[in-house]
C-alpha positions in Angstrom: -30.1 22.7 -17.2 -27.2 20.6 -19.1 -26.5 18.9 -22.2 -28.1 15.0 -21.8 -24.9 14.0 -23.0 -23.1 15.1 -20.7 -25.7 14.2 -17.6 -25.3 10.2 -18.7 -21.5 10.6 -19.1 -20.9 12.0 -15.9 -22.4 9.0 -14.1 -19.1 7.1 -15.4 -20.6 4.2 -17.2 -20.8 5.8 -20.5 -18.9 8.2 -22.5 -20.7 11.1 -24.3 -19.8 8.9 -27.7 -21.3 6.6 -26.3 -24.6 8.3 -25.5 -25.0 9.8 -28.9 -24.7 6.0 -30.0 -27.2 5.3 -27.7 -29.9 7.9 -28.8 -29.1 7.6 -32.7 -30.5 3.9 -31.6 -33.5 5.0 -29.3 -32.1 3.6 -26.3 -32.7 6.7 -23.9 -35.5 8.6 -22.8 -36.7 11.5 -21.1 -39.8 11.8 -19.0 -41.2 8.6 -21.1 -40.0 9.9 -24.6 -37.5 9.0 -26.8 -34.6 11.4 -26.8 -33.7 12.5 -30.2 -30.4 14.4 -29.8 -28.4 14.0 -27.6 -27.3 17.7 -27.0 -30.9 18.3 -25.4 -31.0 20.5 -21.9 -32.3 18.5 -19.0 -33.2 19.2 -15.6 -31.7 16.2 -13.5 -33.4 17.6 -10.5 -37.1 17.3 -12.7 -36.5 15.7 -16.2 -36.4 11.8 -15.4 -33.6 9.8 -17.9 -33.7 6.1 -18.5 -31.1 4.5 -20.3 -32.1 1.3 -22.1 -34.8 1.5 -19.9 -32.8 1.7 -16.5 -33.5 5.0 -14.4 -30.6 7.1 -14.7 -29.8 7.4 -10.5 -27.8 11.0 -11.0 -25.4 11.4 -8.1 -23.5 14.8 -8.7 -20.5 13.5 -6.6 -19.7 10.0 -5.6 -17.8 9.1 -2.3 -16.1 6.1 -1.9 -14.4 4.6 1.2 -11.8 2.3 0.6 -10.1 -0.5 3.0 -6.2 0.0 1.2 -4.1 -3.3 1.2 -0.6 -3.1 1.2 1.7 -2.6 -1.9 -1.2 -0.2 -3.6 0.0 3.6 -4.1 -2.6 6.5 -3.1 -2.5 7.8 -6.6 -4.7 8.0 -9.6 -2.9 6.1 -12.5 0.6 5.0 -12.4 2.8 3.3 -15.0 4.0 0.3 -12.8 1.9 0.6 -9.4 -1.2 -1.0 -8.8 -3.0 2.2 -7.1 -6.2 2.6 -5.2 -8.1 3.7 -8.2 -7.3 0.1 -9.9 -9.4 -1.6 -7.0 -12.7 0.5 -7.4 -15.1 -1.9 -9.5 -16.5 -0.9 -12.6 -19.8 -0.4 -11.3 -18.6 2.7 -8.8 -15.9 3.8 -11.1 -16.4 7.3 -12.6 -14.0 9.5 -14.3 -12.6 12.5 -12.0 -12.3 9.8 -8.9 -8.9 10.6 -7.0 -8.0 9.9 -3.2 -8.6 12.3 -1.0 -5.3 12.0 1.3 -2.5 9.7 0.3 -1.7 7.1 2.7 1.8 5.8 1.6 2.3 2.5 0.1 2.9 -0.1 3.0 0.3 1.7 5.1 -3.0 0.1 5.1 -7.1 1.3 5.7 -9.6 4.2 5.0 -9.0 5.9 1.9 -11.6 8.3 1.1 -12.3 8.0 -2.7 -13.9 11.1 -4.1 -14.8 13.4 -7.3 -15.7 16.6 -5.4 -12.9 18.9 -4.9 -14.6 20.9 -2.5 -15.5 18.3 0.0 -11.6 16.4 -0.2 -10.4 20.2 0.3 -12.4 21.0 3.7 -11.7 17.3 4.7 -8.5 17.9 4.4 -6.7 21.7 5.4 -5.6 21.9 8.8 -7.5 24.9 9.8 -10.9 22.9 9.9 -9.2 20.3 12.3 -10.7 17.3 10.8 -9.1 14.0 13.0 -7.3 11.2 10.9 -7.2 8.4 13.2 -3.9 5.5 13.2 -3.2 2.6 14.7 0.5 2.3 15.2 2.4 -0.8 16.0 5.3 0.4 17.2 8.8 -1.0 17.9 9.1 0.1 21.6 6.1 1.8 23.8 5.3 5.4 24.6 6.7 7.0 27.5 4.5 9.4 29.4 6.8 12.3 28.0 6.6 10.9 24.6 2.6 11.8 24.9 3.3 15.2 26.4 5.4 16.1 23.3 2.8 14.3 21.1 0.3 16.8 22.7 2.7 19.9 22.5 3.5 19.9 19.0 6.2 17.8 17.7 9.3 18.7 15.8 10.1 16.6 13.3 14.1 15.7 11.6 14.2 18.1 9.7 12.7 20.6 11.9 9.4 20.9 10.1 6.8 21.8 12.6 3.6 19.4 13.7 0.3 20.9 15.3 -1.1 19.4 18.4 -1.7 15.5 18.3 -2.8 12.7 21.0 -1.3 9.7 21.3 -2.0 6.5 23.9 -1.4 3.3 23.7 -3.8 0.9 23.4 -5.1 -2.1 25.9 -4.8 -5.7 25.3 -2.9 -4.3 21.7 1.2 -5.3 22.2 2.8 -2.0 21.3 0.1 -0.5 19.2 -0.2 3.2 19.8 -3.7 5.1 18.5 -2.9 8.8 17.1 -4.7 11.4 16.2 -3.4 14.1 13.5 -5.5 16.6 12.0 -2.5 17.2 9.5 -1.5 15.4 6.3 2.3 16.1 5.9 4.7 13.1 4.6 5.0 10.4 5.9 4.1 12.2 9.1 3.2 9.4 11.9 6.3 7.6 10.7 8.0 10.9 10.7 6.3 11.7 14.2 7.3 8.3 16.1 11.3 9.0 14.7 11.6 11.8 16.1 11.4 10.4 19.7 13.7 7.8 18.7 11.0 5.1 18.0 9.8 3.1 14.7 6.4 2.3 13.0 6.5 -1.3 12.2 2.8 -1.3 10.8 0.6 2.0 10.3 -3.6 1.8 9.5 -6.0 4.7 9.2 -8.5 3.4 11.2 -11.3 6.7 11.0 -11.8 9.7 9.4 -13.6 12.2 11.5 -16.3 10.5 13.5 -16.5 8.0 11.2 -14.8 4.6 11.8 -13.7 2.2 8.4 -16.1 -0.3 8.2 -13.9 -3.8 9.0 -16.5 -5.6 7.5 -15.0 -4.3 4.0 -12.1 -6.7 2.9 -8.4 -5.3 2.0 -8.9 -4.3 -1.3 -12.4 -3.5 -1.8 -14.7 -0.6 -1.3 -18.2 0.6 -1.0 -20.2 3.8 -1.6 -21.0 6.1 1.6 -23.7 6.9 3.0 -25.1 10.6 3.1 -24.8 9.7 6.9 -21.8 8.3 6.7 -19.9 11.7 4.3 -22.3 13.5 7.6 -19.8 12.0 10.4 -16.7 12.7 8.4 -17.0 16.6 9.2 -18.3 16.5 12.7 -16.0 17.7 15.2 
């Protein structure tokens, strides 16, 4: 049971202000009947909330994949960066949204919006082993020891040690190189590929988990997941 208040503000379209406002003018209800404080316990699993006669849908976490352009920062407010939060559309935007794994500024693709901690932390430790996938367009090709080292555990300038990775290059793709990390370190493929003497020209995340971006999401725009789509995230 919880406030209504704070039920409606937690869907990100209204603040709690804004829901007394709401119910001072009759504008919500519960379970058919006008709500007359706003400070009322609900049940969002049994008590059914319209507001101004729309069916609250209550999600208690909202996930959010992301196709990142270039020149957008993987933060969640900035003073002089456009970052990826700026390119979620009002109607998805809710407060507490953050990115769950950075992907630096020039590097483009999935970017996993989310509110739940929980979720972004298993996602994302290496002990649970969860595969980031790249495409890498690289300045020269892999060598067949380059692969065995990706494979081994690289060690990067400064003598930061990687976990296991894979690495191939790709058919029909001139110099583009697909990796798999299940690590989130800085600037780590870029980091990876200088270490054996070779530069990332481009760098996309291309999958998280099982489950692939969607390309039919333009640069710059998102969508909501699926609950079968968060599903393939954590398969291993």
């Amino acid at each position: 049971m919880e406030r209504l208040d704070k039920i409606i503000a937690s869907q990100g379209k209204y603040s709690r202000s804004e829901v007394k406002k709401l119910v001072k003018a009759g504008l919500i209800t519960v379970n058919g009947k006008t709500a007359r404080t706003s400070d009322v316990k609900c049940d969002v699993n049994v008590d059914e909330i319209a507001v101004e006669g729309v069916p609250l849908n209550y999600k208690k976490h909202l996930y959010i994949m992301l196709n990142k352009p270039k020149g957008v920062i993987s933060a969640t407010e900035d003073t002089s960066q456009k970052t990826v939060l700026d390119l979620v559309p009002p109607e998805l935007f809710r407060q507490g949204l953050f990115p769950a794994g950075r992907l630096d500024s020039d590097t483009t693709g999935f970017v996993l919006l989310t509110d739940d901690g929980a979720f972004a932390h298993r996602i994302l430790s290496p002990k649970n082993h969860i595969i980031k996938t790249y495409h890498a367009t690289l300045r020269q090709p892999l060598t067949d020891e380059d692969i065995t080292r990706f494979k081994e555990g690289l060690t990067l300038g400064d003598g930061t040690q990687c976990l296991e990775a894979h690495v191939k290059m790709l058919e029909n793709r001139e110099n583009v190189a697909e990796v798999k990390i299940c690590e989130g370190k800085y600037h780590q493929v870029k980091r990876m590929f200088a270490s054996l003497g070779n530069k990332v020209l481009e760098l996309k995340r291309v999958q998280m988990g099982n489950l692939p971006l969607d390309e039919s999401i333009p640069e710059g725009k998102c969508r909501e997941l699926t609950k079968e789509e968060l599903e393939q995230i954590e398969v291993r």
